[in-house]
N, C-alpha and C positions, 0 to 999 in steps of 0.2 A: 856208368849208370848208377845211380843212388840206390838207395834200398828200398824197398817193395812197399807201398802204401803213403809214402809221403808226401805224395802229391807233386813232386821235382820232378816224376820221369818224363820223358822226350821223347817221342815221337821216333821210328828207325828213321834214317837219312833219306830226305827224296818224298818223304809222306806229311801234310799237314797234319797230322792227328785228328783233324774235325770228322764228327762224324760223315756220311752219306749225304747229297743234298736233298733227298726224299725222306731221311728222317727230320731234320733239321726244319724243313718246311711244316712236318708235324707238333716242334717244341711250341710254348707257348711264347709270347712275341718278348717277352722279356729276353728270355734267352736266345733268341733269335737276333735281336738289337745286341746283344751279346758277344755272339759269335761273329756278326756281321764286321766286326772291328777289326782294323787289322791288328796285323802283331798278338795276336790274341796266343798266349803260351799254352803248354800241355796243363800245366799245373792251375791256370784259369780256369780250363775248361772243365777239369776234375771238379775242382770248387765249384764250378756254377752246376753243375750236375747233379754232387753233394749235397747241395744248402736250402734244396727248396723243401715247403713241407707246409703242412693246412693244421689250421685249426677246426674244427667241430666233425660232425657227423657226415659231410659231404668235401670236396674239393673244390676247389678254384673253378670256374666255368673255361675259362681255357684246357686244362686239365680234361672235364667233362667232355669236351669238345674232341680233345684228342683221344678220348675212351671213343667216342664215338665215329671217328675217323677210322678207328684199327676194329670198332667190332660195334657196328650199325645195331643201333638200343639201346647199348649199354650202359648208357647216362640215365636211361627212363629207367632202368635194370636197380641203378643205386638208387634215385629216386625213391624206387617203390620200397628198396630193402630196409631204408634209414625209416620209410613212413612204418614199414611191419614192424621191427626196432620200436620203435616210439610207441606204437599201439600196446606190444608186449609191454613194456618198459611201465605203460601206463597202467593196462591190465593188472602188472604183479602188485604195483601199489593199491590200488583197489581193495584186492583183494586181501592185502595185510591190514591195511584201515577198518576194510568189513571185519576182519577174523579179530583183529584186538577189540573193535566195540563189543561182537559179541562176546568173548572170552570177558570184558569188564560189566559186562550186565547181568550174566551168569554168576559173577562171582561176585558182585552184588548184592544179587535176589540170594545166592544159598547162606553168604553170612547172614542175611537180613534173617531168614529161614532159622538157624542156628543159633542165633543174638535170642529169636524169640525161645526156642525149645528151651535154652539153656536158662532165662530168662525165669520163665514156665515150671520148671524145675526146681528154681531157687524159690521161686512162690509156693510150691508145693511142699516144699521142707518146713517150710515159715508157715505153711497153715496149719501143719502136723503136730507142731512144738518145736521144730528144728532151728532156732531163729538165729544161732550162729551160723549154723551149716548152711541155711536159705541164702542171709545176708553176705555172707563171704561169696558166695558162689556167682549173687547178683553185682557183686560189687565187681568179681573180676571178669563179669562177662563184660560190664562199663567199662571198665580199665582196659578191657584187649581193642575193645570196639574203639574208644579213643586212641591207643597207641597206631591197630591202623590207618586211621584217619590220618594222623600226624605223619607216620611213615611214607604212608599216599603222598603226604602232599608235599615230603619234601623229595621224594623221587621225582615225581614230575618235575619240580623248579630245577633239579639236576639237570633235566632231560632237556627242558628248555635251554638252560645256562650250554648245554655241549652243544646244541643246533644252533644257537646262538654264537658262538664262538667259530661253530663252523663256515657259518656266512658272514662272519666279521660285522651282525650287524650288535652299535650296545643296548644295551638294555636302560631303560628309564629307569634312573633310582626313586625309589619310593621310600619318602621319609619313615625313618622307625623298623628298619628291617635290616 
């Protein structure tokens, strides 16, 4: 006998290895058409066993079928769990999309808020006699409020450029940039 897991073992002597005929009427017809062949070895049947597997959020409807053979619902059971899934799934986005707009419209309005006082301040130095102290002050509330802007806006094309990237789709080049 070979070693454990490699798929070569055999069957004891006197026994086809196949499974039971009342599981095997449960597999889906693939591997039914499968098994039905003769000659079919231990190390086949391992492999056809092995190899099956789904993509997305649900199974093969054969599959389903056989959920529903060994435990009456159970297909409407994933149905429902993959639709609550989705629901949540959609919900959490929502709710990040809400909380970032608000979080950027808040911190819009209190710099706007700020730009002005600070703004306000430099005028008030400059009415005083202060007109270095005013104009530095109004200069560098301009300068933070442009740096900003500029920072915004190259984090966002980041942001874009990595979602982009993520779904492989490209991006139109724009002359000059």
């Amino acid at each position: 006998m070979s070693a454990a897991g490699t798929g070569d073992e055999q069957p004891p002597p006197g026994e086809s290895g196949l499974p039971p005929p009342e599981v095997i009427a449960n597999l889906p017809e693939a591997m039914r058409q499968i098994l039905s062949q003769p000659d079919v070895s231990h190390a086949q049947l391992v492999s056809v066993f092995a190899s099956w597997m789904s993509a997305g959020p649900l199974p093969p409807p054969e599959v389903l079928d056989g959920y529903n053979r060994v435990l009456p619902g159970s297909a409407e059971r994933l149905f429902n769990m993959a639709e609550s899934q989705l629901a949540h799934r959609q919900h959490l986005e929502k709710v990040a999309v809400e909380g970032g707009d608000k979080r950027s419209w808040w911190g819009m309005w209190l710099g706007f808020v700020i730009s002005l006082v600070v703004f306000g301040l430099g005028t008030a130095l400059v009415i005083t006699g202060h007109d270095a102290a005013g104009a530095a002050i109004m200069t560098i509330d301009v300068a933070a409020l442009a740096s900003v802007f500029v920072v915004g806006q190259r984090s966002q094309r980041k942001e874009r450029e990595a979602k982009d990237a993520q779904t492989h789709l490209p991006r139109p080049q724009v002359p000059g940039q």
